[in-house]
C-alpha positions in Angstrom: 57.4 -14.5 -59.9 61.5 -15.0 -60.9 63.7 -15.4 -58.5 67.1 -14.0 -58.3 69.9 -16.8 -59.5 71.9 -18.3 -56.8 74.5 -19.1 -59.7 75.1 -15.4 -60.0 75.6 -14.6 -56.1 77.6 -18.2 -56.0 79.6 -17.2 -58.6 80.3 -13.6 -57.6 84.3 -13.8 -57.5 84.6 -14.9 -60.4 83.5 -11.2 -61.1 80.8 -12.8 -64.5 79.0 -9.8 -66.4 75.6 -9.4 -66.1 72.8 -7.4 -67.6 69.0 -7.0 -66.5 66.7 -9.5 -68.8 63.7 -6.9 -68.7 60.1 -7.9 -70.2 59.0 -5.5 -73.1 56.7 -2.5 -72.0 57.8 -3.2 -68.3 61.7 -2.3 -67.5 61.1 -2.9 -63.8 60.6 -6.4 -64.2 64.3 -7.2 -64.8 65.8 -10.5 -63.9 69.9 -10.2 -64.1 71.2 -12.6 -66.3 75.5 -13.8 -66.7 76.6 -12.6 -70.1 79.6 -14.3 -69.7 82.0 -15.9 -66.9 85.0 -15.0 -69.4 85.9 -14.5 -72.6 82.6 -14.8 -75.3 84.9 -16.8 -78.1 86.2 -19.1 -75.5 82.8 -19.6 -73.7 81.2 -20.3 -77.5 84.3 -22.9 -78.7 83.0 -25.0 -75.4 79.4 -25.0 -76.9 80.9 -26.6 -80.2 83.7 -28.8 -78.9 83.1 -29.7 -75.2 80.1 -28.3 -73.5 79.0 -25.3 -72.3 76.7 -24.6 -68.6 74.5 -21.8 -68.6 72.5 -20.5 -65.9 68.8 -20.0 -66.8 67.2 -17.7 -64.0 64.7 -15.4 -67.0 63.2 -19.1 -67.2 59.8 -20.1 -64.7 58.1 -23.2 -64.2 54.3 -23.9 -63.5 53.4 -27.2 -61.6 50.2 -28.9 -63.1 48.4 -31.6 -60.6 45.4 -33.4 -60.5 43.9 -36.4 -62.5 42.3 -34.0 -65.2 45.7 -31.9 -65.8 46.3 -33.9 -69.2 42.9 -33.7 -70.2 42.7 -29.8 -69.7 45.4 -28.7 -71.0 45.2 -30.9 -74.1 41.7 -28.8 -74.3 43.8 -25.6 -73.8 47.0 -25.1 -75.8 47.7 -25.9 -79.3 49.7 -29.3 -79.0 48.0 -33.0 -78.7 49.3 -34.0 -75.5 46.7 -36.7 -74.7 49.9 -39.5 -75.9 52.4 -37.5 -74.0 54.1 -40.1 -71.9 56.1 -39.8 -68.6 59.4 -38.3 -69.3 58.6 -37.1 -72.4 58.1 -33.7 -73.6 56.5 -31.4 -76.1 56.4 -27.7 -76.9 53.2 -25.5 -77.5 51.9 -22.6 -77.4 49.0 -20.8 -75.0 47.3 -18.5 -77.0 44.2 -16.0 -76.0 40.8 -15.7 -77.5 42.7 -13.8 -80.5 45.0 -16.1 -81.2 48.1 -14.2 -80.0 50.6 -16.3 -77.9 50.4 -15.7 -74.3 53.5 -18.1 -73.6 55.6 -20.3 -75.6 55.6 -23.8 -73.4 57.6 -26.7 -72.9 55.9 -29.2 -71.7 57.3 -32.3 -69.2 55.3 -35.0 -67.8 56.6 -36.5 -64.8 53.2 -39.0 -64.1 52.3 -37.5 -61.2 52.6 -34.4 -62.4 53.4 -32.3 -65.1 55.5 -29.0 -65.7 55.2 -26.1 -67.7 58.4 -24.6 -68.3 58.4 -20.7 -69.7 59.7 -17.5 -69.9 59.7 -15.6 -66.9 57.9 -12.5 -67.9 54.9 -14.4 -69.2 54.8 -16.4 -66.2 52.1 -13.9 -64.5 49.9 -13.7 -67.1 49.7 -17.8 -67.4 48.8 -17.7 -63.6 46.2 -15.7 -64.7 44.5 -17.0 -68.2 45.0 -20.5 -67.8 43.3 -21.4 -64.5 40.6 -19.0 -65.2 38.7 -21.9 -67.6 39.1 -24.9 -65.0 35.9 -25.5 -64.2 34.8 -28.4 -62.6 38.6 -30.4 -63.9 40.3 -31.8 -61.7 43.5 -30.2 -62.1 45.4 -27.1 -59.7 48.5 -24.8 -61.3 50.8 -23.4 -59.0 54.1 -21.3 -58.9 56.9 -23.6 -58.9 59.7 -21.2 -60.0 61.0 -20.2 -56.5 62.0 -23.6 -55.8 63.3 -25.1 -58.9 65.8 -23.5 -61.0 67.1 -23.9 -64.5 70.2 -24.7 -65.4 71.8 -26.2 -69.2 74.0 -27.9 -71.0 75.1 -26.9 -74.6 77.9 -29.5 -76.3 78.6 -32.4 -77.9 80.6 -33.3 -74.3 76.9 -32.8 -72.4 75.7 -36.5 -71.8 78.7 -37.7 -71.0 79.4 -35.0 -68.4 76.2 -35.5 -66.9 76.4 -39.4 -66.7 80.2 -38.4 -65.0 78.9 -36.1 -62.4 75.3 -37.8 -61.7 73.4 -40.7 -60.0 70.5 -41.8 -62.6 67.8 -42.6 -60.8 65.4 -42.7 -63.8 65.4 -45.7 -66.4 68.2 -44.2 -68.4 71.3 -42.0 -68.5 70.9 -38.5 -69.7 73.7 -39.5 -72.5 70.9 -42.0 -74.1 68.0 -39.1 -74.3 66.3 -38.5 -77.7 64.9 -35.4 -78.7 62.1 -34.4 -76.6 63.1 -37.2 -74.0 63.6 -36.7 -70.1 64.9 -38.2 -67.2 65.8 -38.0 -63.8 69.4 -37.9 -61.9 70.8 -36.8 -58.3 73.8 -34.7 -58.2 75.1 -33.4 -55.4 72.2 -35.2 -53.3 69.6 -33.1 -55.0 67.3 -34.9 -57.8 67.1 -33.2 -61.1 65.3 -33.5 -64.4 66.8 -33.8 -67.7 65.3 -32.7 -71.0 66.5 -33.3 -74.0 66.7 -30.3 -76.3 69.0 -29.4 -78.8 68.5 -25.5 -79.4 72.3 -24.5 -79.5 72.8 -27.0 -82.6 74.7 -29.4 -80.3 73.2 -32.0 -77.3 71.3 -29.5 -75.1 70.3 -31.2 -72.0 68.0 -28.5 -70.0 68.2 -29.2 -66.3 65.8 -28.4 -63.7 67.3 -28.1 -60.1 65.6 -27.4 -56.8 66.9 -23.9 -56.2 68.5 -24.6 -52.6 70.7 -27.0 -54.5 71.5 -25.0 -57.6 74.9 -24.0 -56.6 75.8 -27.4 -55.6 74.9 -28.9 -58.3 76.1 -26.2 -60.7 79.9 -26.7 -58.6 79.2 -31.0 -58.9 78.9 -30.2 -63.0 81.8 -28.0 -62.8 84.1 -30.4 -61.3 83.5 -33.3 -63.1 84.6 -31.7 -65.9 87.6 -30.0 -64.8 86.9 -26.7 -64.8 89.0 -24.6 -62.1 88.1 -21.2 -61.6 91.5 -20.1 -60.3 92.9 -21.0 -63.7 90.5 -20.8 -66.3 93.5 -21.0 -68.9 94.4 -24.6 -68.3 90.4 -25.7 -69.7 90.9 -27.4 -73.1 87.7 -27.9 -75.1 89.5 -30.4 -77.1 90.9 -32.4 -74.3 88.2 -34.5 -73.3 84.1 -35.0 -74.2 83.7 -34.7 -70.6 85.3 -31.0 -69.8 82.8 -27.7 -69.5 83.1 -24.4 -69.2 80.7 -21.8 -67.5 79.0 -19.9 -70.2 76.9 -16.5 -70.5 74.2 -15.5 -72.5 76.6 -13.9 -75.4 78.3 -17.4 -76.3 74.4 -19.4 -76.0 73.1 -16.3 -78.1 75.4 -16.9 -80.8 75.3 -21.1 -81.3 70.9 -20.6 -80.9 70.4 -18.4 -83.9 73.2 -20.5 -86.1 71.1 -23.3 -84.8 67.7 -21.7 -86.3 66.4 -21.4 -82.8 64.0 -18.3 -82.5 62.9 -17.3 -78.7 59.8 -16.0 -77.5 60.0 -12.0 -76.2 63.2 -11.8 -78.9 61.8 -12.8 -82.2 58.2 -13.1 -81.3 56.2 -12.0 -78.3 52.2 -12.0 -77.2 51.5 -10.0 -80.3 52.6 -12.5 -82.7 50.3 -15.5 -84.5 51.8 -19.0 -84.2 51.6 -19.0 -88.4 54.6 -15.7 -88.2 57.1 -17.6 -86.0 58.8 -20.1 -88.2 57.9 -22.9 -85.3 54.5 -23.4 -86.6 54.6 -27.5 -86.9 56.9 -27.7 -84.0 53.9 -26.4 -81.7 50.9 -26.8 -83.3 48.9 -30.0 -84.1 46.6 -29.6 -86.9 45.0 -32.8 -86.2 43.6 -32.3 -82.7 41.0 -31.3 -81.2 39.6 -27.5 -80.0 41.8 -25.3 -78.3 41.6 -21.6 -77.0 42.1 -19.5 -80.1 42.0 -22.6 -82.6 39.6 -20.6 -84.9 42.1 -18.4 -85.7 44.9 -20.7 -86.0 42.7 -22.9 -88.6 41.8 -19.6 -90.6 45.4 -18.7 -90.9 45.8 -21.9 -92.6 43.4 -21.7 -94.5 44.3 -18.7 -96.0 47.8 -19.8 -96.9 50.3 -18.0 -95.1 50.1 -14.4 -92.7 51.0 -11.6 -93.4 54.5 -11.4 -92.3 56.8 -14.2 -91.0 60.3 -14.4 -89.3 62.8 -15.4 -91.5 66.6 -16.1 -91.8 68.9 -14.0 -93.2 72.5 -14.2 -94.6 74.5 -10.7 -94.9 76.7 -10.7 -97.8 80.0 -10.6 -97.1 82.0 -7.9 -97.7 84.8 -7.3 -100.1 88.4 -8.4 -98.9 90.4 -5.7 -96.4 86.2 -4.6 -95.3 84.1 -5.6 -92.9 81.0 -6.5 -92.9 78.6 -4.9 -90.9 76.4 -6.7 -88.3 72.4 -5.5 -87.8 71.2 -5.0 -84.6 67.7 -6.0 -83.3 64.9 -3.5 -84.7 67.2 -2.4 -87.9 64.8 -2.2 -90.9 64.8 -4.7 -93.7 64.0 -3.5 -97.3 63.4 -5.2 -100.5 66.2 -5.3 -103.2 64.7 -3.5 -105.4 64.9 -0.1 -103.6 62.3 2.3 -102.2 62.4 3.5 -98.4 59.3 1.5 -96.9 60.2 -1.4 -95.1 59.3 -4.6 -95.4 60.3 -5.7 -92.1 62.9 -5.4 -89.2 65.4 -7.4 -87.4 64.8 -9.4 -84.3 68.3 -10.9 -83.3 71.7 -11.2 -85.1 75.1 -12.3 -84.5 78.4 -12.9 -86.4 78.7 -16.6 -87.4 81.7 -18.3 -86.5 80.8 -20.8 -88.2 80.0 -19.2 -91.4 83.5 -17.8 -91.6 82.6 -14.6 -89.5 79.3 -13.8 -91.9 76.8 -11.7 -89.9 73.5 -13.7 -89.6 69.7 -12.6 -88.5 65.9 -13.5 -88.1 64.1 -10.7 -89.2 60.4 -10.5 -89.1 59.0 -9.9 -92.9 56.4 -9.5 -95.1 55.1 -12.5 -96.8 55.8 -11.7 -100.2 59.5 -10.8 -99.7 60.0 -15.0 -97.3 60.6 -17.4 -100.1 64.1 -19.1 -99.9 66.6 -17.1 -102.6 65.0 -13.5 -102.2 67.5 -10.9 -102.1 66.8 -8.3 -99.9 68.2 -5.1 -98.3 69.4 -4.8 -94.4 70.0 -1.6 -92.7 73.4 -2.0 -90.7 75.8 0.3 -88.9 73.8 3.3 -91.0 74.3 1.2 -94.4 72.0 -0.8 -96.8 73.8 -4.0 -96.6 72.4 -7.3 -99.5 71.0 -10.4 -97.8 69.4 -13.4 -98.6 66.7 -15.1 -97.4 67.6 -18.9 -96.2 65.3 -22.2 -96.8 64.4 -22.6 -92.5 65.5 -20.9 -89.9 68.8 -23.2 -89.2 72.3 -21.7 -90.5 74.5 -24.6 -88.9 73.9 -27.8 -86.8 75.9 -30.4 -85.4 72.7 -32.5 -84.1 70.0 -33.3 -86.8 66.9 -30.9 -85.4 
């Protein structure tokens, strides 16, 4: 079950917009999400120059315990996990008898334990699937979300904020953490972890706070870097590595798809294969042993490719003194070469700062339309606009993925 943010009610003077984050096929499961603390252009310039902190109440977290947790799971979802080390993570994917992914997964091994982190809305039906096949393991799952929150860090400024405002009291400071790499800090007198993961294009470090201390340590970030909410004009990005801005959704939203960084119940969801999200080799291992749904998994591969695929698009810009219109989520990609049956449909856009202003999508498409080059046709704003298909998923990062 989510938890409303205490960010948000924290943070209510500073009057930040919110919308409901509702699951698909069930509006009344709606967890209120900032959009943005301020203006969206300033909020995305602390992403790329400084750092950015986002609050992260959509996201849940299941506790794993017991000698056997490793063991099971490793048995379970589709990543090899039985070299995972403390403080180190991997992503995966739980998938049901039919090979459709029930939740896209981080997982972080503490040694005593080990955490599932997830999207809210598929944090019910985990609950439900994944414990149903321990049988004689010993391993227990429980809801952990109510008392740890998520918080994170977007920006090149990120490590060295955190090593500014925090205590380590793991073996190293979050500012050292590779890819996939965690560790352990107090702020505020509350112990965190720290996770490595760069999805904005810049050092992400993904927190995870014990929710009675999320405001403080949320305050404990913001003052080390400077921020003041009283006068938010004074913040300069460019003034020190250190400095960070509260951010919404809106500025994360943008950076994530120039970074290539699809997310599950946007670009793909529990009807999707693992072979149509474009993360296939970041959480699968072909090299392991049986999981739930492997047989379909292993025919997919076999077989080539699926029958669709998200892709990455690039909208053509338009001709000087016009603009270029954006797509929006569920707008209907064509091929080039005319005819009114789709071949596909957007799942997220943006405009690309860092493209000079060039609207940018996924789009989930056909397999004979996904090869890097292929022109295709984009419904946008009630036009056909050109677009081309990109090698990966990535338009621009700072951080090598």
């Amino acid at each position: 079950m989510s938890h409303p943010s205490p960010v948000i009610a924290h943070a209510a003077e500073a009057e930040p917009l919110t919308s409901p984050y509702a699951a698909p096929g069930d509006p009344t499961l709606a967890i209120e999400v900032v959009q943005a603390f301020g203006p969206m252009p300033l909020e995305y310039a602390a992403i790329r120059r400084s750092c950015g902190l986002l609050d992260l109440p959509q996201r849940a977290v299941i506790e794993a315990t017991g000698a056997d947790r490793l063991d099971f799971l490793n048995r379970m979802i589709t990543q090899e996990l039985r070299d995972l080390a403390p403080l180190h993570t991997r992503r995966a994917f739980w998938l049901n008898r039919k090979g459709r992914i029930d939740a896209d997964l981080r997982v972080i091994e503490l040694g005593g334990r080990t955490l599932l982190e997830l999207d809210a809305h598929a944090l019910k039906r985990t609950l439900e699937t994944l414990p149903a096949f321990v049988f004689s393991e010993d391993v227990t799952f429980r809801d952990a979300t109510q008392e740890l929150h998520r918080l994170a860090l977007h920006g090149p400024g990120g490590g060295a904020l955190l090593d500014a405002a925090a205590s380590p009291t793991g073996d190293r400071p979050a500012a050292s953490l590779g890819q996939g790499e965690a560790t352990t800090a107090s702020i505020a007198g509350a112990e965190i972890i720290v996770v490595r993961d760069d999805s904005a294009g810049e050092t992400g470090l993904e927190l995870i706070v014990p929710t009675d201390a999320a405001a403080r340590v949320f305050d404990g970030l913001l003052e080390a870097g400077g921020w003041r909410w009283d006068a938010p004009e004074a913040f300069d990005p460019g003034a020190a590595r250190a400095r960070v801005r509260p951010i919404g959704w809106l500025a994360y939203n943008v950076a994530r798809i120039e970074a290539g960084t699809p997310l599950y119940y946007l670009d793909f969801g529990p009807d999707s294969l693992p072979h149509e999200t474009g993360v296939l080799h970041d959480r699968v291992s072909f090299r392991k042993g049986c999981y739930l749904g492997q047989e379909v998994v292993a025919r997919m591969e076999s077989l080539g490719q699926p029958k669709q695929r998200l892709v990455a698009l690039r909208i053509d810009a338009a001709p000087i003194g016009h603009e270029t219109p954006q797509p929006v989520t569920g707008d209907a990609v064509f091929a080039e070469d005319g005819g009114d049956k789709p071949i596909g449909a957007v799942t997220s856009s943006t405009i690309s700062p860092m493209l000079g202003g060039v609207p940018v999508c996924f789009a989930m498409v056909r397999s004979a339309h996904i090869t890097p080059g292929t022109r295709l046709n984009v419904e946008a704003g009630g036009l056909r606009v050109g677009a081309a298909v990109q090698d990966g998923l990535a338009f621009h990062r700072t951080v090598k993925a």
